[in-house]
N, C-alpha and C positions, 0 to 999 in steps of 0.2 A: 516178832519173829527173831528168833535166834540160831547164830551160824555159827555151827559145831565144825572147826578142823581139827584135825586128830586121823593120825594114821592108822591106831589100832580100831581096830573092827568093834574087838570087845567094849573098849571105853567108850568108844562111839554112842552104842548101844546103851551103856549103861548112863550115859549123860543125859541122852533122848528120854530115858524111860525114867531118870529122875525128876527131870522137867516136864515131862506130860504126868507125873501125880498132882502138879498147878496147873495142868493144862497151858503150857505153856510151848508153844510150837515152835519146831526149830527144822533146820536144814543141815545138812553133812557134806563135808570137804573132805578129803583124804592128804589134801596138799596144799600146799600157800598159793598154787599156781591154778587146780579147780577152783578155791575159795576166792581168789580175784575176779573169773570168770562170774562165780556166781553169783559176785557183790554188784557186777556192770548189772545184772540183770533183775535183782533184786534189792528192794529195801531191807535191813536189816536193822533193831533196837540194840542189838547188844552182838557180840562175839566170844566165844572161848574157845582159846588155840593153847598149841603144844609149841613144844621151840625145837623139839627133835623133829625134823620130817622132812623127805626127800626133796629135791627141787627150790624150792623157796622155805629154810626154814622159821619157824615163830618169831625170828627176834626182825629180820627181814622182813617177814610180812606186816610185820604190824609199823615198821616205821613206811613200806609202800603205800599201806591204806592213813596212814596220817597224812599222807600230800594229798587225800582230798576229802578227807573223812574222818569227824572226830566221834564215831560210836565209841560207845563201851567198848572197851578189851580187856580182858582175865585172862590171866595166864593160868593153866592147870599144864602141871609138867613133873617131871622126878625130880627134876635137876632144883635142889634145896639150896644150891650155895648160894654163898653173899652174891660172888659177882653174876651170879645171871639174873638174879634179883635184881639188882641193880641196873642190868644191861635192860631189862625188860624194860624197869619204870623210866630210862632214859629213851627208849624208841617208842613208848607213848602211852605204856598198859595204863592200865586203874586199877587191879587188882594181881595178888600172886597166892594163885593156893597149889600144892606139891603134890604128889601123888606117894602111896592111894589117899585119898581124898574122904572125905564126910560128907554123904549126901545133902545134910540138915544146913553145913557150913556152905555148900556149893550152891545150895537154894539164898540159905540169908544174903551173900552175896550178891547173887543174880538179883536179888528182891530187891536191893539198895540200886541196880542201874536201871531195872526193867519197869520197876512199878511208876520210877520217875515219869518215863516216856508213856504209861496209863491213863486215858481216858477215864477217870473214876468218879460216879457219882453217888452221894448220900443220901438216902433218904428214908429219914427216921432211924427206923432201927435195922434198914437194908443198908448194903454196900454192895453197888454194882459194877463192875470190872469190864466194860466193854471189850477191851483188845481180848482177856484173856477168855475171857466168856463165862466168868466169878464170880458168883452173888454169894453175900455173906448174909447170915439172918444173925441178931444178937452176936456177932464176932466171929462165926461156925458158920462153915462153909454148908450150902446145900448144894445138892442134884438137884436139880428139874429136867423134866424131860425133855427133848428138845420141838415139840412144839411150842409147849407153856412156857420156854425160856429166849425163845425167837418174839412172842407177842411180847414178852416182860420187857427185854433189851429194847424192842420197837415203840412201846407205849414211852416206856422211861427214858428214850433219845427224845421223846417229842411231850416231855414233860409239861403240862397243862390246856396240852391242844385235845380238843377233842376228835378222835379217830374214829369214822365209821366201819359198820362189820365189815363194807366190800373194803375198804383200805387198809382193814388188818390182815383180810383172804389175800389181795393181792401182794402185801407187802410178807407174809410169811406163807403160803400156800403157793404164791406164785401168777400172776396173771390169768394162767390157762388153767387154775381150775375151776371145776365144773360144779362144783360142790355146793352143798344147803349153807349158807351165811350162820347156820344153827349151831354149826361145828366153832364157830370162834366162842359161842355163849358157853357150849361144853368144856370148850379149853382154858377157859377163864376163870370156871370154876373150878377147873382141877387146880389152876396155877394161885389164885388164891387159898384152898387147901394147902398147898406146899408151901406157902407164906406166913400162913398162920395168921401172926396180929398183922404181919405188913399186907396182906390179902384185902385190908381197910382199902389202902393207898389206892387201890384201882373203883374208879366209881365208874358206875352205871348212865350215862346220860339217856333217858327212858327214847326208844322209839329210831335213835341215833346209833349210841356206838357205846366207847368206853374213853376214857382218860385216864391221865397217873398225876395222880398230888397229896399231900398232907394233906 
């Protein structure tokens, strides 16, 4: 999760909406003084503040959250001179990008503090992205739909154990559904379709359930 301060509305917005093209989920501050509030109460991977903004500004609030907290912080701001560069990387940033900004630049960035903190697993020719909910087929991101990509993320946490159909209903269906166990065989199928050669990796244990391995 990533905690967006920024006063303006518009960038707000457009921050959020560059980060959810990686599906990459974030929260919004309008001020140094919300954004502390909403650090007590939540965990956060990474930070991107402004240094202009009422109340508590960027350079203040980022030396507040270093007395107890060394997340990522990127500065995104106008202010291009030397010294607030400087003023930043002295109260505890990791990165400075200026406004207006390059989406492509604000991702590469964010991908150097955020993928750090990722739960990522390999296998074969998948790459699976837990936190961000990611799967890569040969390098190239897919879709899966999100039944087929709840059983994938569930098999591939529990990487060579064998899972029965009621422990994949209750672990992605839910406890209380009422549903034919027939619906995991259906899902399975589609989710190896959308896998293609990695669609291998999910074996059938006859009579049981399914697993995930080479």
């Amino acid at each position: 999760m990533i905690l967006i301060v920024e006063d303006s509305l518009v960038i707000r917005k457009l921050i959020v909406e560059v980060l959810a093209e990686k599906n990459i989920p974030s929260m919004e501050a309008i001020n140094g003084d919300q954004a502390l509030k909403l650090m007590k109460k939540n965990t956060f991977d990474l930070v991107i503040v402004d240094i202009m903004m009422p109340k508590i500004n960027g350079l203040e609030l980022t030396k507040i959250i270093r007395e107890f907290s060394n997340v990522p912080i990127i500065f995104l701001t106008a202010l291009s001179d030397e010294k607030n560069q400087v003023q930043a990387y002295n109260s505890g940033a990791d990165a400075y990008i200026t406004k207006p900004f390059s989406p492509h630049i604000l991702l590469s960035i964010v991908g150097r503090f955020f993928e750090k903190k990722e739960d990522i697993k390999t296998i074969g020719n998948l790459k699976i992205f837990f936190k961000s909910k990611k799967v890569l087929l040969n390098k190239k991101e897919i879709t899966l739909p999100t039944k087929e990509r709840d059983i994938l993320f569930y098999l591939a946490e529990h990487m060579g154990v064998v899972k029965t159909r009621d422990q994949i209903l209750s672990a992605v269906w839910g406890y209380d559904y009422f549903g034919d166990d027939r619906s995991v065989d259906k899902h399975i199928s589609r989710l190896r379709f959308f896998l293609e050669e990695g669609g291998a990796y999910i074996k059938t244990i006859k009579k049981i359930g399914y697993k995930f391995e080479i």
